[in-house]
mmCIF file as gemmi writes it, N, C-alpha and C atoms, coordinates in Angstrom:
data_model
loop_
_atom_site.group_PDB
_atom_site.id
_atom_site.type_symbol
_atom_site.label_atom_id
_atom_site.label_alt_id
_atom_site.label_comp_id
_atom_site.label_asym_id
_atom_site.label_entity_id
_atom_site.label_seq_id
_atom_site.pdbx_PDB_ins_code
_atom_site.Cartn_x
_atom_site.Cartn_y
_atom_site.Cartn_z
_atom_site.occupancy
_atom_site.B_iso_or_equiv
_atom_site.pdbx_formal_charge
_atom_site.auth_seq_id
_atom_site.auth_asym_id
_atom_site.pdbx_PDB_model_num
ATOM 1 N N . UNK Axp A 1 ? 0.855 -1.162 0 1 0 ? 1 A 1
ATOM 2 C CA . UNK Axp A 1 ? 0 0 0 1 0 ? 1 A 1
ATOM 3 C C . UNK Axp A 1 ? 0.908 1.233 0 1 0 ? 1 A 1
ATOM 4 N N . UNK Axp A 2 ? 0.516 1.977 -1.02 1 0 ? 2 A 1
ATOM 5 C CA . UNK Axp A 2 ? 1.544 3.116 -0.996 1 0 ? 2 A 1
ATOM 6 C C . UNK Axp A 2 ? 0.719 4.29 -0.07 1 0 ? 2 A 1
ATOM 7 N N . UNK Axp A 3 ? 1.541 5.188 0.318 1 0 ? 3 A 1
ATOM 8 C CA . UNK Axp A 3 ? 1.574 6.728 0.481 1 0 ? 3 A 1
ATOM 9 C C . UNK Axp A 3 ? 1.994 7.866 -0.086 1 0 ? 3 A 1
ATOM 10 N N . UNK Axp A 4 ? 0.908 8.542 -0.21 1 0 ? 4 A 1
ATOM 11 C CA . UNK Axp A 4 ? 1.255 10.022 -1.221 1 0 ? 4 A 1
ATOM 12 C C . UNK Axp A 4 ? 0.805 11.114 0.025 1 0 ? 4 A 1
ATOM 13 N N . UNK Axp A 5 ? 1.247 12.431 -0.256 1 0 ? 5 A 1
ATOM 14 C CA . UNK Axp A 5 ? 0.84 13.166 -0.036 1 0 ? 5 A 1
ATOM 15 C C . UNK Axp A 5 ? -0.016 14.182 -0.713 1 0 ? 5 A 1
ATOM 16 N N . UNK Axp A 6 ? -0.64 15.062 -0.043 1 0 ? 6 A 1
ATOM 17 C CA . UNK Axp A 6 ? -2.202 16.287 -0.715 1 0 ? 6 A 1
ATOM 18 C C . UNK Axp A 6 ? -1.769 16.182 -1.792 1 0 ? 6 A 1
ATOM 19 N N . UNK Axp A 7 ? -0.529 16.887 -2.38 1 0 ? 7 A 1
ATOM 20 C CA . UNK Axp A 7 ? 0.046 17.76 -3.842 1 0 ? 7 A 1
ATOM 21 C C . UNK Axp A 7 ? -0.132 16.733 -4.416 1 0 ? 7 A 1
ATOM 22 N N . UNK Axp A 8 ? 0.489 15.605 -3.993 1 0 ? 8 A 1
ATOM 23 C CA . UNK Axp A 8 ? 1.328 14.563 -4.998 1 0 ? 8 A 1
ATOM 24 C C . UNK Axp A 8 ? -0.42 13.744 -5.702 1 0 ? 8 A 1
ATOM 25 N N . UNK Axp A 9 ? -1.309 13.948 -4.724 1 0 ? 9 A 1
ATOM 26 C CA . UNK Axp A 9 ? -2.812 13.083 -4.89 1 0 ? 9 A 1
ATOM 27 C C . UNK Axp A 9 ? -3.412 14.12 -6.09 1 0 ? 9 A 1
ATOM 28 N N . UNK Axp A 10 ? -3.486 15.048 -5.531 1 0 ? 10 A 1
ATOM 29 C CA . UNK Axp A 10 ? -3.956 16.281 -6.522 1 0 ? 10 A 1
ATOM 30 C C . UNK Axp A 10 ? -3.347 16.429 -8.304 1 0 ? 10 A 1
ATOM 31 N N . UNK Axp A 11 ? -2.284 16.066 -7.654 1 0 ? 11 A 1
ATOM 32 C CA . UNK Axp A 11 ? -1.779 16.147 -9.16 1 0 ? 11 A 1
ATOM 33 C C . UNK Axp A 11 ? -1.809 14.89 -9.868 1 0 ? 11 A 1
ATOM 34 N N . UNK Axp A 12 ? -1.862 13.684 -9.254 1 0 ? 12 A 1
ATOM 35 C CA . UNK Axp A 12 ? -1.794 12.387 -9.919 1 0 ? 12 A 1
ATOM 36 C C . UNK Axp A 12 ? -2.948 11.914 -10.144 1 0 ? 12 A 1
ATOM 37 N N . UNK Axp A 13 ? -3.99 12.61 -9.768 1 0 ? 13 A 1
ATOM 38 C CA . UNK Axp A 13 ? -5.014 12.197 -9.232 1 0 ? 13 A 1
ATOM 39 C C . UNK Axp A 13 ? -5.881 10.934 -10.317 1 0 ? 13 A 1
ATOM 40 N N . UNK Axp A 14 ? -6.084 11.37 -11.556 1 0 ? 14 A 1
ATOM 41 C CA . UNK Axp A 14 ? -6.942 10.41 -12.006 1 0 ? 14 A 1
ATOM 42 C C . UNK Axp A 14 ? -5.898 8.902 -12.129 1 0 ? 14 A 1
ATOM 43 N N . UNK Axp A 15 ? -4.51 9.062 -12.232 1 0 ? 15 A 1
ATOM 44 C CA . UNK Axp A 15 ? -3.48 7.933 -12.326 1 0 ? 15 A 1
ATOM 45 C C . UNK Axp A 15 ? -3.469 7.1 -10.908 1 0 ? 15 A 1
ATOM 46 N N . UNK Axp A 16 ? -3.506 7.841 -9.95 1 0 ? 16 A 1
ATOM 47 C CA . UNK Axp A 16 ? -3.951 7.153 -8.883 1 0 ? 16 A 1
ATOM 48 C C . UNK Axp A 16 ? -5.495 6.59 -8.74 1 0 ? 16 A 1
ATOM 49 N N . UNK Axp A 17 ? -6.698 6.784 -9.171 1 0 ? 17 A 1
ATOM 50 C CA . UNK Axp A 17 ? -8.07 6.145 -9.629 1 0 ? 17 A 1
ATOM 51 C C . UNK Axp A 17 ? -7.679 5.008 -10.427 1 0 ? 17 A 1
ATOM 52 N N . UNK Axp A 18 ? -6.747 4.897 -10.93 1 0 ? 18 A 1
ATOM 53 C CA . UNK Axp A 18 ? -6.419 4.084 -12.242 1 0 ? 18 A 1
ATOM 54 C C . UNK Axp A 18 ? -5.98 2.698 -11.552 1 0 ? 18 A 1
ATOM 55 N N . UNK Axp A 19 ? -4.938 2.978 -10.805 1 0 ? 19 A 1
ATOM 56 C CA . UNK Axp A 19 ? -4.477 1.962 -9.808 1 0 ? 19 A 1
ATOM 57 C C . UNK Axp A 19 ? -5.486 1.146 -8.654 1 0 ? 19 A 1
ATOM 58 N N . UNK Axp A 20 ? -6.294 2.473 -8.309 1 0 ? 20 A 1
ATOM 59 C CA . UNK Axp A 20 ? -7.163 1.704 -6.949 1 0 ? 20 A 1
ATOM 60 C C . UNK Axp A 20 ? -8.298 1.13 -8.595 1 0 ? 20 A 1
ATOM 61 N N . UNK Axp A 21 ? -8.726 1.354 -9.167 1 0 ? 21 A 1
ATOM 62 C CA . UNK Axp A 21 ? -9.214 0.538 -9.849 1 0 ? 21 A 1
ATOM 63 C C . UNK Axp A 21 ? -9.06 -0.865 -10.055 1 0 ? 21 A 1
ATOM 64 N N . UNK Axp A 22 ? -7.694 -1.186 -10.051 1 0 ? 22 A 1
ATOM 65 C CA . UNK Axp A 22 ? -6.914 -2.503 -10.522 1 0 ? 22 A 1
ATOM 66 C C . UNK Axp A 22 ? -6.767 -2.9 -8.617 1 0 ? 22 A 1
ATOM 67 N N . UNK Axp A 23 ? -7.413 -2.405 -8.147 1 0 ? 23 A 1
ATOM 68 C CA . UNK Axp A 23 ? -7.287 -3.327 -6.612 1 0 ? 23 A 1
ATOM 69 C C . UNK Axp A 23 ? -6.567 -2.553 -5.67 1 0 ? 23 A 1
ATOM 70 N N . UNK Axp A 24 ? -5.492 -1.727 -6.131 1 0 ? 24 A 1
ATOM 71 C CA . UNK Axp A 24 ? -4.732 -1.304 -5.226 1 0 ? 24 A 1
ATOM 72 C C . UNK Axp A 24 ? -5.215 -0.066 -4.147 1 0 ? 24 A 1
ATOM 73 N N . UNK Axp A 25 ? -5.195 -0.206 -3.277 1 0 ? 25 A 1
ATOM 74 C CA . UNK Axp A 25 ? -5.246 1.145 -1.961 1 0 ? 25 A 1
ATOM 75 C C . UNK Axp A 25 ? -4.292 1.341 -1.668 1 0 ? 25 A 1
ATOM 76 N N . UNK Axp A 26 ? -4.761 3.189 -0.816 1 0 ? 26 A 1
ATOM 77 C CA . UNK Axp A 26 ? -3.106 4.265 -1.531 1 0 ? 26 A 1
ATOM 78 C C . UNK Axp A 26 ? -3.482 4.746 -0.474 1 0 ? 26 A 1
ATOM 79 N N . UNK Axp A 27 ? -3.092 5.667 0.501 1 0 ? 27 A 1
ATOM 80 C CA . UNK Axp A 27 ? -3.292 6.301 1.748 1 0 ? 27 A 1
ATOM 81 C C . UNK Axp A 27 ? -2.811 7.513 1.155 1 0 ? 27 A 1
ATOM 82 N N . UNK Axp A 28 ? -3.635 8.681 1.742 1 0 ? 28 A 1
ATOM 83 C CA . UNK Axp A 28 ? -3.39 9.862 1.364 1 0 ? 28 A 1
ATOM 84 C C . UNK Axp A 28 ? -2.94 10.816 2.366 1 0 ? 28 A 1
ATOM 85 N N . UNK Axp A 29 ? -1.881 11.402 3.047 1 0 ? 29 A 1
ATOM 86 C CA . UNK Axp A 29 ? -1.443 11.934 3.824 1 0 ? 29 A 1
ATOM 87 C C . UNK Axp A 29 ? -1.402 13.246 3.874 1 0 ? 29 A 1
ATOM 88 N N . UNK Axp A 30 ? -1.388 14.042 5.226 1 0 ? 30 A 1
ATOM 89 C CA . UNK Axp A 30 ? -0.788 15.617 5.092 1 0 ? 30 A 1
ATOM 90 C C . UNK Axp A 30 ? 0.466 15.616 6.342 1 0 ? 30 A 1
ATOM 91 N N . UNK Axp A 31 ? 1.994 15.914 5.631 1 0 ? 31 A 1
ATOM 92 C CA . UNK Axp A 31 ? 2.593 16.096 6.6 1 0 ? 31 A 1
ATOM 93 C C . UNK Axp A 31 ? 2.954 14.808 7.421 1 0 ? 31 A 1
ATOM 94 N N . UNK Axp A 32 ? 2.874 13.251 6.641 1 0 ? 32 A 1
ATOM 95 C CA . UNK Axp A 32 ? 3.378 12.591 7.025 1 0 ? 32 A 1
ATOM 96 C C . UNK Axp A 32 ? 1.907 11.547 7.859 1 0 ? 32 A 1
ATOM 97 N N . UNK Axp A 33 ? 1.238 12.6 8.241 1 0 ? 33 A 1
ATOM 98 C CA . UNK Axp A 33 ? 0.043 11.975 9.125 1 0 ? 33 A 1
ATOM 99 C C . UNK Axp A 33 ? -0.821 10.964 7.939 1 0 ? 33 A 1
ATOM 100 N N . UNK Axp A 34 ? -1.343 9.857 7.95 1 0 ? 34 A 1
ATOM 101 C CA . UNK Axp A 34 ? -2.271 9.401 7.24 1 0 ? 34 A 1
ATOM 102 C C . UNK Axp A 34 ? -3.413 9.846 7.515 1 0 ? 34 A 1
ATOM 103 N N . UNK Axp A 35 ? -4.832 10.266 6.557 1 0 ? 35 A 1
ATOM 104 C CA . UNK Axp A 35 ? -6.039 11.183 6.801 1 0 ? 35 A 1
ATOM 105 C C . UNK Axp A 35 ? -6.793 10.317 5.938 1 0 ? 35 A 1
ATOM 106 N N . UNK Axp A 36 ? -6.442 10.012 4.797 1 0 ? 36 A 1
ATOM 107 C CA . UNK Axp A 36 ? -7.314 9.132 4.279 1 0 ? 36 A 1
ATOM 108 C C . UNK Axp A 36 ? -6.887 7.737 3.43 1 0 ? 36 A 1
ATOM 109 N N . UNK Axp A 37 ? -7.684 6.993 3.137 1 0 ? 37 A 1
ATOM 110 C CA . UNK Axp A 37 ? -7.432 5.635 2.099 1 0 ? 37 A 1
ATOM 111 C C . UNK Axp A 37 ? -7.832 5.754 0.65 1 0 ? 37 A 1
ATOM 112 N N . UNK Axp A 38 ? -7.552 5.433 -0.176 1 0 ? 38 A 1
ATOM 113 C CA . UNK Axp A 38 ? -8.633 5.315 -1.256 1 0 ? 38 A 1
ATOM 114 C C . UNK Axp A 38 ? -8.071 3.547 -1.692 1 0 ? 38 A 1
ATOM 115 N N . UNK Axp A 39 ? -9.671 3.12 -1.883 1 0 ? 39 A 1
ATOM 116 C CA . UNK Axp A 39 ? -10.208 1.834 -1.911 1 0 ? 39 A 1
ATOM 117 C C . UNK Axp A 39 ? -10.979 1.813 -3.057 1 0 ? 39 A 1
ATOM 118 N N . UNK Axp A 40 ? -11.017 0.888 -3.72 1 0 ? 40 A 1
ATOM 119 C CA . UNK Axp A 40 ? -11.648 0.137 -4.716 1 0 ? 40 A 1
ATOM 120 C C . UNK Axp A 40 ? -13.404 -0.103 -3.769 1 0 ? 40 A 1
ATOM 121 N N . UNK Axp A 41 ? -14.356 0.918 -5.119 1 0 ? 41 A 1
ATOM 122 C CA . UNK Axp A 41 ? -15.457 0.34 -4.664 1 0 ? 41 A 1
ATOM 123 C C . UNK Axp A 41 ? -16.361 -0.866 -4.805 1 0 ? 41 A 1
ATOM 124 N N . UNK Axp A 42 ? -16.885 -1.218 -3.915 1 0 ? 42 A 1
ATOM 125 C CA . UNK Axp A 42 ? -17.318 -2.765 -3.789 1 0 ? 42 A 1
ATOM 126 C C . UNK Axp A 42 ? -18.602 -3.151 -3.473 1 0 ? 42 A 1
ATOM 127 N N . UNK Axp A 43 ? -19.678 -3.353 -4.53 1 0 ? 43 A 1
ATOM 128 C CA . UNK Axp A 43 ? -21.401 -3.015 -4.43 1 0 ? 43 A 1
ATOM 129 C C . UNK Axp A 43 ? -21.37 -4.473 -3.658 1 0 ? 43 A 1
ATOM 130 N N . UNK Axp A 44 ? -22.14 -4.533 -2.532 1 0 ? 44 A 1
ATOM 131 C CA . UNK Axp A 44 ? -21.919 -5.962 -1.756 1 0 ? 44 A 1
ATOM 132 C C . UNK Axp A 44 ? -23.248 -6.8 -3.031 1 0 ? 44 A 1
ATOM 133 N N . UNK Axp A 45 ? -23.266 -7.714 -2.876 1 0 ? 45 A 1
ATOM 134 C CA . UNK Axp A 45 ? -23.841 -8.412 -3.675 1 0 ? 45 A 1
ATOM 135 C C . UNK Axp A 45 ? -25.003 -9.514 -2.801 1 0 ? 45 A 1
ATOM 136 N N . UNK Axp A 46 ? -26.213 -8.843 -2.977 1 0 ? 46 A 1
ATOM 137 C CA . UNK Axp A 46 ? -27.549 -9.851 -1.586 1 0 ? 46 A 1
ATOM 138 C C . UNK Axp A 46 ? -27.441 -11.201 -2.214 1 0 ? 46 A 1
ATOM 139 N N . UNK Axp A 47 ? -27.009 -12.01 -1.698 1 0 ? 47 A 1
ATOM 140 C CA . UNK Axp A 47 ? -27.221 -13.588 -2.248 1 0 ? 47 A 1
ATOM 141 C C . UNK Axp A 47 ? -28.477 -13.794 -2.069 1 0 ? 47 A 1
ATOM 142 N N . UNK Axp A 48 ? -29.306 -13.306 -1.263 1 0 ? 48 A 1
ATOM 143 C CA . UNK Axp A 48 ? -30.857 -13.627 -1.108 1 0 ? 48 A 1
ATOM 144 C C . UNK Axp A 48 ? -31.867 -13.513 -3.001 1 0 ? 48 A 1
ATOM 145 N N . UNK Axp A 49 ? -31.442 -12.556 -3.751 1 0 ? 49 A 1
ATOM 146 C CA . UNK Axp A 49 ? -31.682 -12.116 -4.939 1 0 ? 49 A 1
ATOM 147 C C . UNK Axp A 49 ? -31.039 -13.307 -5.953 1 0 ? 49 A 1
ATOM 148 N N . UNK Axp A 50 ? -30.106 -13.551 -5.408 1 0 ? 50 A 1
ATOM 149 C CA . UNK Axp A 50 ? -29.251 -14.341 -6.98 1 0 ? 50 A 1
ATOM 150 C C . UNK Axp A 50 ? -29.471 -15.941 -6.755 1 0 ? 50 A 1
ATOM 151 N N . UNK Axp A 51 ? -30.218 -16.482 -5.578 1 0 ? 51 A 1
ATOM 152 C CA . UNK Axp A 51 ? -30.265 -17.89 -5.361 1 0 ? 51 A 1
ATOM 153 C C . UNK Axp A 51 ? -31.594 -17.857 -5.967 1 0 ? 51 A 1
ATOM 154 N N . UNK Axp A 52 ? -31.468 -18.735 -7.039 1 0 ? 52 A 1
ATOM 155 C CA . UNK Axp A 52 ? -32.694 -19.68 -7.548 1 0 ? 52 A 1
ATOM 156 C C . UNK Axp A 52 ? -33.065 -18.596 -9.039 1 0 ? 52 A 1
ATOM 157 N N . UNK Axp A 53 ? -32.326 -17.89 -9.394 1 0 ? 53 A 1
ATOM 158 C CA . UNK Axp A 53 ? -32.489 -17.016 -10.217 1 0 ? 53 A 1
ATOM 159 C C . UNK Axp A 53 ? -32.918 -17.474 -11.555 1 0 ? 53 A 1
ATOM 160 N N . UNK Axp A 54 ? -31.912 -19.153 -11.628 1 0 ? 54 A 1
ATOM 161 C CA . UNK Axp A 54 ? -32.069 -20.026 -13.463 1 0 ? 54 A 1
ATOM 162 C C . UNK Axp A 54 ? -33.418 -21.071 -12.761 1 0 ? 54 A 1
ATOM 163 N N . UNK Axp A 55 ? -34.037 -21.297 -11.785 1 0 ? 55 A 1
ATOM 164 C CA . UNK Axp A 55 ? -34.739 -22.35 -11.669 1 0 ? 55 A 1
ATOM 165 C C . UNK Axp A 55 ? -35.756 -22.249 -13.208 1 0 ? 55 A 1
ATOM 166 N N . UNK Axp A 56 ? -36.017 -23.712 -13.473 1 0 ? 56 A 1
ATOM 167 C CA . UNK Axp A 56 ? -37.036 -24.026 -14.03 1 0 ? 56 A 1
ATOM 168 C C . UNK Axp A 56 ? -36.333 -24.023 -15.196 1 0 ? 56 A 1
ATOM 169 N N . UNK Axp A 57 ? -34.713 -23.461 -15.889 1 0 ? 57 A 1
ATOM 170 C CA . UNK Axp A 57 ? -34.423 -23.146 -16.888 1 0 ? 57 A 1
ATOM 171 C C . UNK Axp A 57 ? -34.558 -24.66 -17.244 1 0 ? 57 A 1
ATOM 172 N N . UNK Axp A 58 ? -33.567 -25.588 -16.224 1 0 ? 58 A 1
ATOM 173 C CA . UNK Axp A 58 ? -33.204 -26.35 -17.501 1 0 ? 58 A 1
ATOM 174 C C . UNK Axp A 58 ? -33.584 -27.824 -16.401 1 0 ? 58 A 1
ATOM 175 N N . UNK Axp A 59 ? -33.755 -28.555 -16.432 1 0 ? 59 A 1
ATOM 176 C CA . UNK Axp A 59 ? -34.71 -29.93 -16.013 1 0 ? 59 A 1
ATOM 177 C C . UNK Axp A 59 ? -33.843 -30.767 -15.916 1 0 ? 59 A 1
ATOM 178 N N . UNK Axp A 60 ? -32.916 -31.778 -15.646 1 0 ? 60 A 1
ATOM 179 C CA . UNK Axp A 60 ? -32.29 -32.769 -15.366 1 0 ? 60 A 1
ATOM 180 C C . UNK Axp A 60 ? -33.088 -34.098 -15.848 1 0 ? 60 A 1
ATOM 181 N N . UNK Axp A 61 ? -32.69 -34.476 -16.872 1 0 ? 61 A 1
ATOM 182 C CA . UNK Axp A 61 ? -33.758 -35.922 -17.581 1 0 ? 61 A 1
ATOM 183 C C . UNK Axp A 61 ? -32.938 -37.101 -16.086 1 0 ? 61 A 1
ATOM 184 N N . UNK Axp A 62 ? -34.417 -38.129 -16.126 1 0 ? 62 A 1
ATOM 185 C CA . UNK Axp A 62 ? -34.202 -39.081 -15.425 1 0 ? 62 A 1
ATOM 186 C C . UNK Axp A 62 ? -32.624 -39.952 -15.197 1 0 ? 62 A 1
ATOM 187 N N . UNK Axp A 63 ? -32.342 -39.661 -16.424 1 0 ? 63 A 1
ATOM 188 C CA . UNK Axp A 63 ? -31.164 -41.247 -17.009 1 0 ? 63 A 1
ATOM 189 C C . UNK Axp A 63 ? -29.934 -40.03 -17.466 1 0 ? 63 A 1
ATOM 190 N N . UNK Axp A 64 ? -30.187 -38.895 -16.289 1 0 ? 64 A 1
ATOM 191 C CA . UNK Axp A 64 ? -28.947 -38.362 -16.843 1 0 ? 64 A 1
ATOM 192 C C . UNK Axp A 64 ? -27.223 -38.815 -16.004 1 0 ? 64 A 1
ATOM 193 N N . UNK Axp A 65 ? -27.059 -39.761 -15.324 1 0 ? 65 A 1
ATOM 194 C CA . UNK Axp A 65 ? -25.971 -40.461 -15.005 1 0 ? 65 A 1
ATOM 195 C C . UNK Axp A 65 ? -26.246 -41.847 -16.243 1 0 ? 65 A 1
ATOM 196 N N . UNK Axp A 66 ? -26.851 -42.279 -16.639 1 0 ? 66 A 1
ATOM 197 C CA . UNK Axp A 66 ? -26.931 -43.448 -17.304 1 0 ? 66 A 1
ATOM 198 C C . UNK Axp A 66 ? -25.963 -43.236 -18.464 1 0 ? 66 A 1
ATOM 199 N N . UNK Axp A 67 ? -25.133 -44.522 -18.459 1 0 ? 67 A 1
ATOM 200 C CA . UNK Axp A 67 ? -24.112 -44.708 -19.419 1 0 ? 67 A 1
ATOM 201 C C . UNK Axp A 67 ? -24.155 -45.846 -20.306 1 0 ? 67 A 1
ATOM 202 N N . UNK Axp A 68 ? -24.524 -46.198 -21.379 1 0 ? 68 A 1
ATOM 203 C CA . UNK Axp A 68 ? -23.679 -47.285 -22.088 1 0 ? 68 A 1
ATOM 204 C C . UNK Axp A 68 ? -22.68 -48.38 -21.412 1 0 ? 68 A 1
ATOM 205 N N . UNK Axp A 69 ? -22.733 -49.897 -21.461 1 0 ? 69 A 1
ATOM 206 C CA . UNK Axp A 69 ? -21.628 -50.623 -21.079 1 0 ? 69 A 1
ATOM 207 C C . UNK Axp A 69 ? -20.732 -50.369 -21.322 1 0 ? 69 A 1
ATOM 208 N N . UNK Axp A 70 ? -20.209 -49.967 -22.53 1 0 ? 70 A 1
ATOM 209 C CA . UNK Axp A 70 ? -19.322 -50.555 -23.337 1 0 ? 70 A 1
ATOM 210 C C . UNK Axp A 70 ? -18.578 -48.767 -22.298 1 0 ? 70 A 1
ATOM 211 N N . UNK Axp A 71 ? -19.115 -47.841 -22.742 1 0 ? 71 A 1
ATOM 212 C CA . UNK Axp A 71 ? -18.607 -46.054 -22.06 1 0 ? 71 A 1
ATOM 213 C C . UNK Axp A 71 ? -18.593 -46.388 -20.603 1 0 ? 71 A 1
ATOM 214 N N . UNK Axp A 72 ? -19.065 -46.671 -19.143 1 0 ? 72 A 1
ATOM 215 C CA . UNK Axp A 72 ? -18.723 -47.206 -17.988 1 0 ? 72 A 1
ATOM 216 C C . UNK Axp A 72 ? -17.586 -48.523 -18.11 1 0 ? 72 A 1
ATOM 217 N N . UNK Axp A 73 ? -17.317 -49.135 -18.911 1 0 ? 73 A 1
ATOM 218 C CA . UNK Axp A 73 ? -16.037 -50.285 -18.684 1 0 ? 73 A 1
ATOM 219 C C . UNK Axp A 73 ? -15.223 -49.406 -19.282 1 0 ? 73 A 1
ATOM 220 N N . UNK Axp A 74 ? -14.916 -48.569 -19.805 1 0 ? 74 A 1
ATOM 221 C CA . UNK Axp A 74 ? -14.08 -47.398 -20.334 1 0 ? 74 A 1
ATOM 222 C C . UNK Axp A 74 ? -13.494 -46.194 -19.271 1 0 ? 74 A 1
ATOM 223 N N . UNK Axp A 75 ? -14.232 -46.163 -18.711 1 0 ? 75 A 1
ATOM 224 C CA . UNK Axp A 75 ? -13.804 -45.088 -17.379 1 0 ? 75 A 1
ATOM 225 C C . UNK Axp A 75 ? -13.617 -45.415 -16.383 1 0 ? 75 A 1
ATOM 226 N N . UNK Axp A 76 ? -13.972 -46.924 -16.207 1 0 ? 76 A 1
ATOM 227 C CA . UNK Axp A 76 ? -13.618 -48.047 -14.948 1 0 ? 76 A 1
ATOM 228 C C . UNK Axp A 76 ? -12.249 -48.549 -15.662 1 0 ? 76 A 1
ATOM 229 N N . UNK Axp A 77 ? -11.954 -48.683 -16.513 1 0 ? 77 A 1
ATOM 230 C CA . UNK Axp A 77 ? -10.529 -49.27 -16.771 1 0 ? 77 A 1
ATOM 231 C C . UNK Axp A 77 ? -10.637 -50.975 -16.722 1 0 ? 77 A 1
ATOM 232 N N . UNK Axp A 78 ? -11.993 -51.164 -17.262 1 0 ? 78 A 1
ATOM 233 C CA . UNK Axp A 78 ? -12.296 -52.779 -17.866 1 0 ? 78 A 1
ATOM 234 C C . UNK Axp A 78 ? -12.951 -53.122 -18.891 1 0 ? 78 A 1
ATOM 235 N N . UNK Axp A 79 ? -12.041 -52.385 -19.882 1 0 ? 79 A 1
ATOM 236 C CA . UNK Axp A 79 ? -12.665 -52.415 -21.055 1 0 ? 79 A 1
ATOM 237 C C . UNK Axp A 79 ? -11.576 -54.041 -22.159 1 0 ? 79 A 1
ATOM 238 N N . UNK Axp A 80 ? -12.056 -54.204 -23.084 1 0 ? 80 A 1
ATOM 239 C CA . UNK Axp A 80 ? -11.469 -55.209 -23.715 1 0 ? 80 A 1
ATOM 240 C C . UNK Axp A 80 ? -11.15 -54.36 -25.025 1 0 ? 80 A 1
ATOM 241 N N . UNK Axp A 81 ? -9.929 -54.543 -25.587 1 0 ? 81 A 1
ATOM 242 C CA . UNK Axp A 81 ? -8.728 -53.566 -26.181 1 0 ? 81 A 1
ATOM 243 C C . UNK Axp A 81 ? -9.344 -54.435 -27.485 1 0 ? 81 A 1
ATOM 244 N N . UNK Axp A 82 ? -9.976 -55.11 -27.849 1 0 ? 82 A 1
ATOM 245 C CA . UNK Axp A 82 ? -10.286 -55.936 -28.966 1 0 ? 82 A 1
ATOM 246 C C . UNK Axp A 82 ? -11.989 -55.569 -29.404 1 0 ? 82 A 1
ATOM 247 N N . UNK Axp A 83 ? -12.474 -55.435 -28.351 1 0 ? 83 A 1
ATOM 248 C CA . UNK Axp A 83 ? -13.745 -55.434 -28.536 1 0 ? 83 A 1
ATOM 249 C C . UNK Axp A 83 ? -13.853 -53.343 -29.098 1 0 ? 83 A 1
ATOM 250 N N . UNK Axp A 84 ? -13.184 -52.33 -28.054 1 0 ? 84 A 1
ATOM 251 C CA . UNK Axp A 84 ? -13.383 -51.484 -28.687 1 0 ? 84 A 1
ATOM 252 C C . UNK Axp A 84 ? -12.444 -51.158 -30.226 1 0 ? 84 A 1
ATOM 253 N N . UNK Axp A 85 ? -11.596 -51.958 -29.63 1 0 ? 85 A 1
ATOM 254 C CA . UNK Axp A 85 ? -10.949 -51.195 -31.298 1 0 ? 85 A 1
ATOM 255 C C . UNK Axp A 85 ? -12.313 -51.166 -33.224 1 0 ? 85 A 1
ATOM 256 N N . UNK Axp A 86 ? -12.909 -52.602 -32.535 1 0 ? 86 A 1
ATOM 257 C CA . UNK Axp A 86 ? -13.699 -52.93 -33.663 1 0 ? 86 A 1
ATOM 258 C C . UNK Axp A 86 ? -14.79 -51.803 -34.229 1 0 ? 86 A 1
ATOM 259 N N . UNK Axp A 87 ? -15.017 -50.443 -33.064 1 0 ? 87 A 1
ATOM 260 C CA . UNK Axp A 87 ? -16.01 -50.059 -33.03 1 0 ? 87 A 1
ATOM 261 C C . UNK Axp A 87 ? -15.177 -48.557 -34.47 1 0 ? 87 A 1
């Protein structure tokens, strides 16, 4: 976290916005004393609003884990090296 002083804020000023943009906070001093911060603003976000927001979009079919033999002995690592090659 850096420190500037009044002049140095005043004059840098939108280059320093530029930085706390990208995350960084800068303390702004007079005379060595720290007086203020500048911080990146941060709209809190109500999770109460954003839970359940896609319901109903999209449905999960019954047989959506259901696999093929031949695709489950394939990802279990008991598959027969003869039988798929044929495919």
């Amino acid at each position: 976290m850096e420190t500037v002083n009044i002049k140095q804020a005043k004059t840098d000023l939108s280059a320093l916005l530029s930085r706390v943009e990208l995350g960084e906070e800068i303390v702004i001093s007079r005379r060595g004393v720290p007086i203020t911060k500048l911080v990146p603003f941060r709209v809190p976000i109500d999770r109460r609003e954003s839970l359940g927001e896609d319901q109903g979009l999209f449905v999960v079919p019954d047989d959506f884990d259901a696999l093929p033999e031949e695709t489950l002995a394939v990802f279990e690592g008991k598959y027969d090296q003869q039988v798929m090659s044929k495919r």
